[in-house]
N, C-alpha and C positions, 0 to 999 in steps of 0.2 A: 386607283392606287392611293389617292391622297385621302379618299375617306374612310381605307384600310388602315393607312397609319391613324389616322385622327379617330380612330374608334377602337382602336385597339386597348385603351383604357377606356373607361368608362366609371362618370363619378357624377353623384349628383351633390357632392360634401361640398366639393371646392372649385371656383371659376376664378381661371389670373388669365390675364393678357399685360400686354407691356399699360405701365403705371396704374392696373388697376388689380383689385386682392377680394372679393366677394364670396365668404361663406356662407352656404347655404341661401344664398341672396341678399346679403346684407352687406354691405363695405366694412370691409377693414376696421376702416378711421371710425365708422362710426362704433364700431363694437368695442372699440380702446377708448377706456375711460369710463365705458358707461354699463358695460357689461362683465358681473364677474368671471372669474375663473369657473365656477361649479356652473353656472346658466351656462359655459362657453363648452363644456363637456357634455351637457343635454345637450344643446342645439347640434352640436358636431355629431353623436349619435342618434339624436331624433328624430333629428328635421328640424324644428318648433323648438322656441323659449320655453323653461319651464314656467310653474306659477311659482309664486312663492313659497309655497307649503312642502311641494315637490325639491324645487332647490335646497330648502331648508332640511330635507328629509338626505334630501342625497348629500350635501355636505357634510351631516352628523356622521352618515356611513363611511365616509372618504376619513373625516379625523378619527373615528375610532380605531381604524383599522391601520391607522400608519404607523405602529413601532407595535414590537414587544418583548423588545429585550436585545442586549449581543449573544443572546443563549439560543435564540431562533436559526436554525440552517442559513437563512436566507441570508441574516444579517451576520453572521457571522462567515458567513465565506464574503461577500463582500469584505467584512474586515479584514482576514487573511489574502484577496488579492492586496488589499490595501498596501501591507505589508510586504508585496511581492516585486513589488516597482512598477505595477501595471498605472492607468491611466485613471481616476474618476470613470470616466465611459466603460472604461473592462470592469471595472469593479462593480459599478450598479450592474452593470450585464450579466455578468458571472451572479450576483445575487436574486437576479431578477431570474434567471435561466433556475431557482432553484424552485419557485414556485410552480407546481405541479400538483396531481389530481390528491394527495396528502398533504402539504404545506402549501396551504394556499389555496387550493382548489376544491375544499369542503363546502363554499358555499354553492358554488355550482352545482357540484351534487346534491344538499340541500334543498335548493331549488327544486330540481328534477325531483327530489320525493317529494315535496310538498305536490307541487305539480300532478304527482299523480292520484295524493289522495283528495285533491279538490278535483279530479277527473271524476272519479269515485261518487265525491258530491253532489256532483250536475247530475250524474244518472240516477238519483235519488237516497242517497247512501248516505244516514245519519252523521256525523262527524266524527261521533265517537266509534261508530262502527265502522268506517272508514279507516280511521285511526289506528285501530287496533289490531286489524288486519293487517295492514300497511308493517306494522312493529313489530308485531307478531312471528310474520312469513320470513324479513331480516334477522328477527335474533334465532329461527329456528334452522338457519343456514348459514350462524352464528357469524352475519357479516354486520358490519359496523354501522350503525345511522348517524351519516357525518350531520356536526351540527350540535350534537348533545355531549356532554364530558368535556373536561379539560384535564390536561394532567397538571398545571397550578392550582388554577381557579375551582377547587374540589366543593363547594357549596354556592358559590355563584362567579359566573363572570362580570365583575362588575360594571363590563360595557352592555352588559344586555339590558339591565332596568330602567337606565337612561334609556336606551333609544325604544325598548318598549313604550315610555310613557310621552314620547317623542310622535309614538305612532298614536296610539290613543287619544293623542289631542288631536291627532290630525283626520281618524275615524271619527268624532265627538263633529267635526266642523265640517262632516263629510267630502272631504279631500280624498280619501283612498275608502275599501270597502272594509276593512277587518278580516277577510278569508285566510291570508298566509297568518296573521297575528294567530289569530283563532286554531288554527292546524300548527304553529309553531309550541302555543299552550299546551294543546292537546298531547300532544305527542311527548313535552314533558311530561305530562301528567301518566300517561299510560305506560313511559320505563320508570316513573319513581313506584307505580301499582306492582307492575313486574320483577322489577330488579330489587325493589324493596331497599335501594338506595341510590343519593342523589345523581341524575346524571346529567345538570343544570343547562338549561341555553346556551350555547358559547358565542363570539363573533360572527362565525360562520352559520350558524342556526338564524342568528337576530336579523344579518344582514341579509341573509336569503327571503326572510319575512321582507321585509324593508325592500329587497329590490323587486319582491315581488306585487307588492302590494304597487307599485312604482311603474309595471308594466314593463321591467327588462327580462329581457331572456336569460334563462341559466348562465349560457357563455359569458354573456356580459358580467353575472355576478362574478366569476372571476377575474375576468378584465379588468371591474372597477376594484377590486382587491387590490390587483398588479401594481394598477395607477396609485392607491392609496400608501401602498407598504414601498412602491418605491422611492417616496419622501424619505421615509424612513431608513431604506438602504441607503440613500445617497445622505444622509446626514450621518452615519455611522463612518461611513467610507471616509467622508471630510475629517471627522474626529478622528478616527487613527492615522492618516494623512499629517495631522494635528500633533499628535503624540507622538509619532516616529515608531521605531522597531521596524524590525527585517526577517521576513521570513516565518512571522510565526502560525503556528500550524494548529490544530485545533487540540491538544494538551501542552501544557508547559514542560519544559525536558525533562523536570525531575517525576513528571508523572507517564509511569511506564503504560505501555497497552501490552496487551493477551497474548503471547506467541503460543500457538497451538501447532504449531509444522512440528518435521524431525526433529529428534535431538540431532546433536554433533556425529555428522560420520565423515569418513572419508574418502576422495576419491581416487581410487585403486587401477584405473586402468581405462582405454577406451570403452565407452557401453557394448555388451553385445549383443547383435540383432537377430531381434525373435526369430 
């Protein structure tokens, strides 16, 4: 019985007993003070420290990605629990609970296409021929290739050339191999040839290069999105916390929305059944 309870969880992340705290093998006390935050996110889903080129690669991706506005779903229901009397914890939750496989969850998907045209690659399949297929097969079953367009950022997103040039020095010093960079270009290149206008890299296209290049799994690139943007909702949530207001809703009152039901009737009597 006792090794039924005592294995009924099963972790190889975290070891506590009374007065002692070891992640992944390491103590506690030694990891405080000398380890940052971004190294203490690899090792926790790793196993293993990063290097420094790795941390440096994955911290860029964590700050790009943590705001983008009160105009975001995400951050703006956070704002509106804010507003609602709920608690900091319900308000990031409720924000955090918006990000899904559309907000938020494009680099994941991302991933998964890159994913599969470097499948493509290993079996002998040029890049661009790879490529083309790949973009091709999506836009003639006119589904979205998440990663590319933004509805701001209509000629670039300006987080993408940073952490492009982010990766390329870290390709140059061979730290990662170039493959998702190379199939992230590509695949611009092949909807500006088709669509015959711009449909630039966004966060989600960069950062999927970037985690991929990194060695995490798709899921994870959404994971570290979650972690990243949840900075972001929780600093939004403090600010209207900050400001005050009650109850406000996503238009201002004087801005009406769409009634498309009945008009005015009346009701005349019990309903009769069919």
């Amino acid at each position: 019985m006792a090794d039924e309870v005592t294995s009924w969880w099963q972790t190889e992340i975290i070891d506590i007993h009374p007065n002692i705290i070891r992640i992944r093998g390491y103590a506690i006390e030694d990891l405080i003070g000398n380890v940052g935050f971004v190294d203490q996110i690899w090792l926790m889903l790793r196993g293993e420290r990063p290097s420094r080129v790795q941390a440096r690669l994955l911290e860029a991706a964590l700050v790009a990605a943590v705001d983008h506005g009160p105009q975001a779903p995400s951050i703006a229901t956070a704002r509106m629990a804010m507003t609602c009397g709920v608690g900091l914890n319900n308000a990031v939750a409720s924000g955090v609970n918006l990000l899904g496989s559309i907000h938020g969850g494009a680099g994941e998907q991302a991933l998964e296409f890159y994913e599969g045209i470097r499948a493509a690659m290993a079996s002998g399949v040029s890049i661009d021929s790879a490529v083309a297929e790949a973009v091709d097969a999506r836009l003639a079953v006119k589904r979205p290739i998440e990663g590319f367009g933004h509805r701001f950022h209509r000629k670039v997103d300006p987080r993408t050339p940073r952490l492009l040039k982010l990766l390329d020095e870290a390709r140059a010093q061979g730290a990662i191999g170039g493959d998702y960079c190379a199939i992230g270009r590509t695949v611009e290149k092949r909807l500006l040839a088709v669509k015959r206008r711009p449909l630039p890299m966004n966060i989600d296209g960069i950062t999927a290069c970037l985690y991929g290049e990194l060695g995490f799994p798709p899921p994870l690139a959404r994971g570290l999105f979650i972690l990243s943007r949840s900075v972001g909702i929780l600093a939004h949530a403090w600010e209207q916390s900050r400001q005050g207001g009650r109850i406000k809703g996503p238009l201002p009152p004087s801005s009406p929305y769409a009634y498309t039901g009945h008009g005015p009737r009346k009701l005349t009597g019990p309903r009769e059944e069919a």
